[in-house]
Structure formats: structure tokens, C-alpha cells
C-alpha positions as CSV (number, residue, x, y, z in Angstrom):
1,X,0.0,0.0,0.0
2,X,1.4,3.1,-0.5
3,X,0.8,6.8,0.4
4,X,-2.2,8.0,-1.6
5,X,-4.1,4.9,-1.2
6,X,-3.4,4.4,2.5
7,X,-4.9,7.8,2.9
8,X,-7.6,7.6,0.0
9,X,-8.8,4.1,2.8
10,X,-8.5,6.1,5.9
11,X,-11.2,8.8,4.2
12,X,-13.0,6.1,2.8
13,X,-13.9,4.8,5.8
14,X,-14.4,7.7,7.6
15,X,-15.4,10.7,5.9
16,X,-17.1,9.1,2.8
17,X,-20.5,10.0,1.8
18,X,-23.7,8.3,4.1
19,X,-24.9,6.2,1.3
20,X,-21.4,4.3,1.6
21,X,-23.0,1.6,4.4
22,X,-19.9,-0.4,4.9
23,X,-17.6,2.0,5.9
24,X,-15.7,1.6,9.4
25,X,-17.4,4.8,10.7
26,X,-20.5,4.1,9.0
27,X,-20.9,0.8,10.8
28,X,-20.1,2.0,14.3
29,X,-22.3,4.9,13.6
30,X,-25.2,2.1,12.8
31,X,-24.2,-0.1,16.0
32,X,-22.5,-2.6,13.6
33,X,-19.5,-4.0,14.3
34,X,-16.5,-3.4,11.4
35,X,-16.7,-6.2,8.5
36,X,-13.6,-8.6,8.6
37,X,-10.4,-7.3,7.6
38,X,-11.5,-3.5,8.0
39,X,-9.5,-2.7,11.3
40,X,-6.2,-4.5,9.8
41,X,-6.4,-2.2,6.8
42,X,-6.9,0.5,8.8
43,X,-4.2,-0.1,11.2
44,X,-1.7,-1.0,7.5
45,X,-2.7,2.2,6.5
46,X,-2.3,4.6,9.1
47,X,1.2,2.8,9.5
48,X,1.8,3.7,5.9
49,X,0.6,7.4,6.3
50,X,2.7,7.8,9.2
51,X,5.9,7.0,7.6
52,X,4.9,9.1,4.8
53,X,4.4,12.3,6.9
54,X,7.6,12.2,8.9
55,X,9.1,14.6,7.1
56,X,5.7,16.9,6.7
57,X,5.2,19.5,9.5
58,X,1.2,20.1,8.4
59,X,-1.7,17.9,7.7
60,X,-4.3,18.6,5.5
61,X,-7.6,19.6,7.3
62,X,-9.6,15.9,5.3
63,X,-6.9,14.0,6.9
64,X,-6.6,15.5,10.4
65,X,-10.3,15.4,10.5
66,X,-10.8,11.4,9.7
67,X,-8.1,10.5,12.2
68,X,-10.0,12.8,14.7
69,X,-13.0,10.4,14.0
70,X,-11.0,7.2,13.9
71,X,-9.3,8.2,17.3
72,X,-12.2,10.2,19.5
73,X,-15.7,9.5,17.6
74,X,-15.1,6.1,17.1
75,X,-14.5,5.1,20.9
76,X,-17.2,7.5,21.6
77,X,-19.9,5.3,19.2
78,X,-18.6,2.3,20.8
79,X,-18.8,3.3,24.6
80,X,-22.5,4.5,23.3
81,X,-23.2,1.3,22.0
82,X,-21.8,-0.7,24.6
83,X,-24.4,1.5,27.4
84,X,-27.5,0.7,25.2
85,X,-26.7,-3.0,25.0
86,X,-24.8,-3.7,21.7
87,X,-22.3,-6.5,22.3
88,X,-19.2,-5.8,20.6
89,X,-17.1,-8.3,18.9
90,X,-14.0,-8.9,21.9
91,X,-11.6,-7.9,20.4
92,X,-13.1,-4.0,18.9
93,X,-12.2,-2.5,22.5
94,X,-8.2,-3.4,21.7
95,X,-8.5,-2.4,18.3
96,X,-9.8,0.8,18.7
97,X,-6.8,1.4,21.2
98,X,-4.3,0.9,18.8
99,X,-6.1,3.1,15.9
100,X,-6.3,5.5,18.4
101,X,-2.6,5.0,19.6
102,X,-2.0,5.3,15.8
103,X,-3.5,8.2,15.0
104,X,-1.8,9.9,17.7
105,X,1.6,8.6,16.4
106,X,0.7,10.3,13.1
107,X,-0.1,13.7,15.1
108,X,3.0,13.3,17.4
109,X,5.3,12.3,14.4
110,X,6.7,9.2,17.1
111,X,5.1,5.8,16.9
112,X,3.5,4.9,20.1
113,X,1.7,1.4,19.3
């Protein structure tokens, strides 16, 4: 994967138009659980934008904004969830940790997962 498409995913999946029904914040959103396969390509490509912005002191407002939803709105739609009743897969809990540790990486220019 390499730059542009690694970030072409991470907007994809979270600031993509409403029709889109299977995208990662789409699903939370809905009190679905992410399709198989969606987190790992997330996690790949947030890895892959990081190392592509180390030597980039600004981010574009698109970007900065879908890794604000990847890393705050998305724990907030599953803590939600998880008060009304919707039982998570196990594992969701974890993963949004490490998009979240991720993101922050991306924003602190140091890799903390």
C-alpha cells in the first residue's frame, strides 16, 4: 500500500459520503461491528501514512479530521453502544486502542503502538 491509497482508505472509511453503508465509521455509527479485515487495513494504513508524513510539519484539514473520528468518535460510538446494549465483537475494545494510539503517532510524528 502506499501513500495515496493508504490515505484515499483512511477517508474512505471515515469521511465518505452516508450512502457508503460499509464503511468503518458508517458501521459504528449504525451499532455494527467493522466487516472482517477492516480494522487491519486501517491499522496498515495509518502505519503507511505515518511514515509518509515524517518529514511533513502540516496535515491537510480531510486528513486531520478522519483521524479525529478514527481516534475520538469512534470510541465514543462504541462506549455508546456498549451502554444501550450492543455487544461488541471482543476484540473492537483493543482495536480501537491501537487506531487510536496510531493516530496519535501520526499527530505526534513518534510511533507509540
Amino acid at each position: 500500500m502506499d501513500f495515496n491509497t493508504a490515505r484515499h482508505f483512511i477517508l474512505s472509511q471515515t469521511v465518505a459520503p452516508k450512502e457508503e453503508l460499509d464503511t468503518f465509521f458508517t458501521r459504528l455509527t449504525q451499532g455494527e461491528p467493522p466487516v472482517p479485515g477492516q480494522v487491519t487495513s486501517l491499522l496498515l494504513a495509518l502505519k503507511v501514512v505515518f511514515e509518509g508524513l515524517r518529514e511533513e510539519s502540516t496535515l491537510d484539514r480531510q486528513l486531520a479530521y478522519a483521524l479525529y473520528l478514527l481516534s475520538q468518535e469512534s470510541r465514543q460510538l462504541f462506549e455508546s453502544g456498549r451502554r444501550s446494549g450492543i455487544l461488541w465483537p471482543p476484540l473492537l475494545d483493543e482495536d480501537l486502542t491501537r487506531i487510536s494510539k496510531a493516530a496519535k503517532s501520526i499527530f505526534a510524528n513518534e510511533w507509540q503502538a
